[in-house]
N, CA, C and O of each residue as an XYZ file, in Angstrom:
204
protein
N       5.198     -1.623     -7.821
C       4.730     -0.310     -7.446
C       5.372      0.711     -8.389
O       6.517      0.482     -8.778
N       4.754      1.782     -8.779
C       5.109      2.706     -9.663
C       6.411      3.550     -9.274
O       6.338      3.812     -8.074
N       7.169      3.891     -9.645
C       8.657      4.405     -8.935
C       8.523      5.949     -8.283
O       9.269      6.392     -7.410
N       7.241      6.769     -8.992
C       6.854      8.011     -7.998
C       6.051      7.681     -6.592
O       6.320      8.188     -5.503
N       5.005      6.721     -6.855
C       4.968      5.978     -5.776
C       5.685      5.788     -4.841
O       5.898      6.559     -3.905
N       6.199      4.540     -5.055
C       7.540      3.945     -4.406
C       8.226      5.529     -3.805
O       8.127      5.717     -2.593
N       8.659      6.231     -4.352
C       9.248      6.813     -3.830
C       8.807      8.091     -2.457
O       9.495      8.507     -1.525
N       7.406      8.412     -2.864
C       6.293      8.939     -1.847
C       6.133      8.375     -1.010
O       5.876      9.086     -0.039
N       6.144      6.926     -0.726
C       6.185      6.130      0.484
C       7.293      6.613      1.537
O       7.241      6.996      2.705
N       8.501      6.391      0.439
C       9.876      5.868      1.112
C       9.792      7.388      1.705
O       9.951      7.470      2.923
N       9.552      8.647      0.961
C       9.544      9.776      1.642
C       8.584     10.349      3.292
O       8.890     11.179      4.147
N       7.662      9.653      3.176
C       6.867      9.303      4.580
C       7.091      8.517      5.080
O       6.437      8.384      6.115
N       7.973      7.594      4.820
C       8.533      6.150      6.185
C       9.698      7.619      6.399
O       9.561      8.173      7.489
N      10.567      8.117      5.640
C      11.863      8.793      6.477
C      11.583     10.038      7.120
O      12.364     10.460      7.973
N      10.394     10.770      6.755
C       9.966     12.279      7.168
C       9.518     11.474      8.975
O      10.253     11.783      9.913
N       8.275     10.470      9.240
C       8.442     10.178     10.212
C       8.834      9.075     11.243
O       8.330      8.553     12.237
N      10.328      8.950     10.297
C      11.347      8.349     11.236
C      10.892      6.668     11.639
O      11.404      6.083     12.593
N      10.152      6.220     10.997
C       9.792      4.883     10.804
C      10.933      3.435     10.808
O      11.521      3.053      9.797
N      11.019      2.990     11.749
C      12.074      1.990     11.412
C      11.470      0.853     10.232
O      10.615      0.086     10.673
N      11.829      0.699      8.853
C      10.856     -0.676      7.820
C      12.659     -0.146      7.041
O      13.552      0.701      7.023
N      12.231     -1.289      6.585
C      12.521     -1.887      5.384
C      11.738     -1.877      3.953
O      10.746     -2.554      3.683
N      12.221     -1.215      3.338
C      11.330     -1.066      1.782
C      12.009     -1.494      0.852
O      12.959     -0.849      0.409
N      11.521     -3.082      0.210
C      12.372     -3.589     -0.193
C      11.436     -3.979     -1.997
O      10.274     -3.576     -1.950
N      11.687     -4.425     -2.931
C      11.089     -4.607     -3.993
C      11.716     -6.494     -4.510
O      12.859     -6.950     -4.546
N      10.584     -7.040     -4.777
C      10.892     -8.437     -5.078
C      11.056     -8.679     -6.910
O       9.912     -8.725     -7.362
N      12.025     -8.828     -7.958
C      11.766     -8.980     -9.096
C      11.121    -10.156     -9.538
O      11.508    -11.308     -9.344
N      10.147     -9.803    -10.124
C       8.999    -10.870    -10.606
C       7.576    -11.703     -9.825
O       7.027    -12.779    -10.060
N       7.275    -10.389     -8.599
C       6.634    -11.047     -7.325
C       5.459    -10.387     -7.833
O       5.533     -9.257     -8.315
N       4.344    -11.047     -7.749
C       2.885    -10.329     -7.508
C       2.430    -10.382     -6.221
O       3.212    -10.496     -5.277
N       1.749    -10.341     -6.143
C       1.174    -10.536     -4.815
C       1.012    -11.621     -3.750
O       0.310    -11.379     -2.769
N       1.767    -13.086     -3.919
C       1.972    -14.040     -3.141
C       3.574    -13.410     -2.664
O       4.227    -12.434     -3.035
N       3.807    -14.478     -1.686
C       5.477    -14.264     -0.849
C       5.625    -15.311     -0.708
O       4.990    -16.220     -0.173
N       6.758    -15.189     -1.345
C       7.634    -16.528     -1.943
C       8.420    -17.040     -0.171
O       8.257    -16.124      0.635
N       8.934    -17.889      0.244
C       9.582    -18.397      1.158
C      10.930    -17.365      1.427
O      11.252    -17.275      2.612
N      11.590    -16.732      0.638
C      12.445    -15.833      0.859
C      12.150    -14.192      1.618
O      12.601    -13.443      2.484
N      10.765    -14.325      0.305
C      10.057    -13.193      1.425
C       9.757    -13.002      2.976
O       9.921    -12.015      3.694
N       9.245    -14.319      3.266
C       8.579    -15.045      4.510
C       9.689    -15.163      5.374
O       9.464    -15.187      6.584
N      11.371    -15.276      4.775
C      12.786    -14.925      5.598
C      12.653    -13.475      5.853
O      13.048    -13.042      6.935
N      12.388    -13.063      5.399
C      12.957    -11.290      5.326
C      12.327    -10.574      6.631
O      12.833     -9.929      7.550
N      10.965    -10.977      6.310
C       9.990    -10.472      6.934
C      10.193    -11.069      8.440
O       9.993    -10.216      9.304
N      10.498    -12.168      8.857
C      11.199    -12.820      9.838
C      12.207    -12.248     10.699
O      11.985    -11.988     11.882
N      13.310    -12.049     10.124
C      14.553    -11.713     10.158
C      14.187    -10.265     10.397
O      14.763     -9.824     11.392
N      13.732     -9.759     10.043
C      12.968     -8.050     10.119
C      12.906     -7.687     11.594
O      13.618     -7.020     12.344
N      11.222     -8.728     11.784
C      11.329     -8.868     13.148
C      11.945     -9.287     14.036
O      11.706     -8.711     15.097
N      12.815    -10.232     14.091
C      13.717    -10.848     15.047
C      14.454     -9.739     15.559
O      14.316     -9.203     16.659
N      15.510     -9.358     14.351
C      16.181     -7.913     14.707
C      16.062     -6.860     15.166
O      16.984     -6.136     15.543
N      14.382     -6.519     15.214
C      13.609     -5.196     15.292
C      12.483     -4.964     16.903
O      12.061     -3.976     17.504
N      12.364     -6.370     17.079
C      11.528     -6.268     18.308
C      12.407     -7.026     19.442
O      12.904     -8.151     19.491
N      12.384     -5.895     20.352
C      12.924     -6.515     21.630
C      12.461     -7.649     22.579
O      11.301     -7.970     22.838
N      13.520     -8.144     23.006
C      13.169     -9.735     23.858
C      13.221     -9.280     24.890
O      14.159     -8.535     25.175
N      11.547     -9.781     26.416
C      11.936     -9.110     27.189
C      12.544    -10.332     28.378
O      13.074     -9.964     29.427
């Protein structure tokens, strides 16, 4: 993603208070590698409540 980009995002995830993670993968196109597929995991585990 372009870094003014990138950074216009990150400025509307914090203006409305968005709980994410904005994270950048070096050398990723558009598949998700198994580490990704942790993250994104681990994201949620942490992030959504057990009822």
């Amino acid at each position: 993603m372009m870094p003014a980009r990138w950074q216009a995002c990150r400025n509307i995830y914090d203006s409305m208070d968005v709980n994410a993670m904005i994270r950048t993968y070096p050398a990723t196109g558009h598949e998700q590698s198994e580490g990704i597929k942790h993250d994104v995991v681990d994201f949620f585990n942490k992030n959504i409540p057990v009822n």
